[in-house]
C-alpha positions as CSV (number, residue, x, y, z in Angstrom):
1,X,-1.9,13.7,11.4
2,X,0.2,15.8,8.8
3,X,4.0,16.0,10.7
4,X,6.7,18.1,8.6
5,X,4.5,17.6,5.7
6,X,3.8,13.8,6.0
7,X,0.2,12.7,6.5
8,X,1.2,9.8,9.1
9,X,-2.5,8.1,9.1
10,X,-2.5,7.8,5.1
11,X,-3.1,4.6,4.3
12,X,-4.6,3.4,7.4
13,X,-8.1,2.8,6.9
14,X,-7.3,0.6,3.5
15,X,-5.0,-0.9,5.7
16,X,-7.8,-1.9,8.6
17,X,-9.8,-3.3,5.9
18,X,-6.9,-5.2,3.6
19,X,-6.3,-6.8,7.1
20,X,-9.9,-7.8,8.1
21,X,-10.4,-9.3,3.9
22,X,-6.9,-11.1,4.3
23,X,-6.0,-11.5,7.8
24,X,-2.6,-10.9,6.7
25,X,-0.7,-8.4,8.9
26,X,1.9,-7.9,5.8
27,X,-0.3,-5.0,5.1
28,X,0.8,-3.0,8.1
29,X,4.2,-3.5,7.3
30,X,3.4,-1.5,3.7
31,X,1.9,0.9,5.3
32,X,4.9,1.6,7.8
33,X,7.5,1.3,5.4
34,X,5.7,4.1,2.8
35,X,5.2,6.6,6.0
36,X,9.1,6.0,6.7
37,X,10.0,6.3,3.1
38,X,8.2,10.1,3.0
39,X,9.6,10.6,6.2
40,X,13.0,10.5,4.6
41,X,12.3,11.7,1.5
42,X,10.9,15.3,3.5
43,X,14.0,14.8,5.5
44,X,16.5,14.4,2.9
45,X,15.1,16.9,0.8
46,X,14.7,19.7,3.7
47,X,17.9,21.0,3.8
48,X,17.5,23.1,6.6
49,X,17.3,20.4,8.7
50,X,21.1,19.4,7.8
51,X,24.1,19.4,9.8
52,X,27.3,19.9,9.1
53,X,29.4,16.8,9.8
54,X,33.2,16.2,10.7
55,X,33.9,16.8,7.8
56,X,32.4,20.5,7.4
57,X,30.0,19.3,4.6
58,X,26.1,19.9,5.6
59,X,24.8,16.1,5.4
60,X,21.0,14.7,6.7
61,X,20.2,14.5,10.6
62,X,22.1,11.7,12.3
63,X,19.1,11.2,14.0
64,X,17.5,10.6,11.3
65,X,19.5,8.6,9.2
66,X,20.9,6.8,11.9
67,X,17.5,4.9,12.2
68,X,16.7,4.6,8.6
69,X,17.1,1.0,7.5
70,X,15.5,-1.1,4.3
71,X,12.3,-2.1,4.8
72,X,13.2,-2.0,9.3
73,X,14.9,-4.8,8.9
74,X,12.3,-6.9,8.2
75,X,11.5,-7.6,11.9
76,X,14.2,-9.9,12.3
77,X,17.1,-7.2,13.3
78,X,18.1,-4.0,14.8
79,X,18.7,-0.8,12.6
80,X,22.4,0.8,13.8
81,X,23.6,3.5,12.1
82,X,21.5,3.1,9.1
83,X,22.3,-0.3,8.1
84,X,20.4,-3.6,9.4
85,X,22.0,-6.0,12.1
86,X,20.4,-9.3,12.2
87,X,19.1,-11.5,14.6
88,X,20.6,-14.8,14.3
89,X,19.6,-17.1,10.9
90,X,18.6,-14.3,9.1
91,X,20.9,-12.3,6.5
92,X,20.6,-9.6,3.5
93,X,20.8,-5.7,3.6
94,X,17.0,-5.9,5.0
95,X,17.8,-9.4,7.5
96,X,14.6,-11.0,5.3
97,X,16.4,-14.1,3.9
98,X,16.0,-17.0,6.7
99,X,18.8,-18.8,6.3
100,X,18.8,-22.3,4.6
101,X,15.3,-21.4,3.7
102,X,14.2,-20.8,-0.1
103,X,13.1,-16.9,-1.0
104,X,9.2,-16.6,-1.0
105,X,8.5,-14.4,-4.6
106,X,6.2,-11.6,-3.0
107,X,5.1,-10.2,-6.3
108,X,4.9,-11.4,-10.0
109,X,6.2,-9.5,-12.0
């Protein structure tokens, strides 16, 4: 379904069948975060969406940002006010460090 110019079901059928071939649920989570990151992009560049903050300078819907956070904090926090708040033994702008746990390379470069 195409919302404010965003085709929120792109991706979704590769995604069904990346899960089925890997049973790895990661692919979901890809999925999400490029629907999010076109959602912002459309809302950030729509500038007839802004409103005008304390300050008297048109800025992004609250609403929006507000609930914009890297990669939604990994599952392991809550988004506030755009920036990630961690559940308990995780850390990082995104909450997807475990603490005392080594970083897992995702992708080679």
């Amino acid at each position: 379904q195409d919302i404010y110019g965003v085709d929120i079901l792109a991706g979704v059928e590769s995604c069904m069948a990346d899960i089925k071939a890997t049973e790895d649920f990661q692919f979901a989570n890809i999925v999400v975060q490029r629907v999010q990151e076109d959602c912002a992009g459309k809302a950030y560049n729509n500038v007839s969406l802004y409103e005008t903050n304390e300050n008297g300078t048109a800025a992004p819907p609250t609403v929006i940002t507000a609930n914009l956070c890297p990669r939604q904090c990994s599952n392991q926090g809550q988004c506030v006010n755009g920036t990630c708040e961690c559940n308990e033994g995780y850390e990082s702008a995104d909450c997807s460090i475990q603490v005392g746990r080594a970083p897992v390379a995702l992708q080679i470069p």
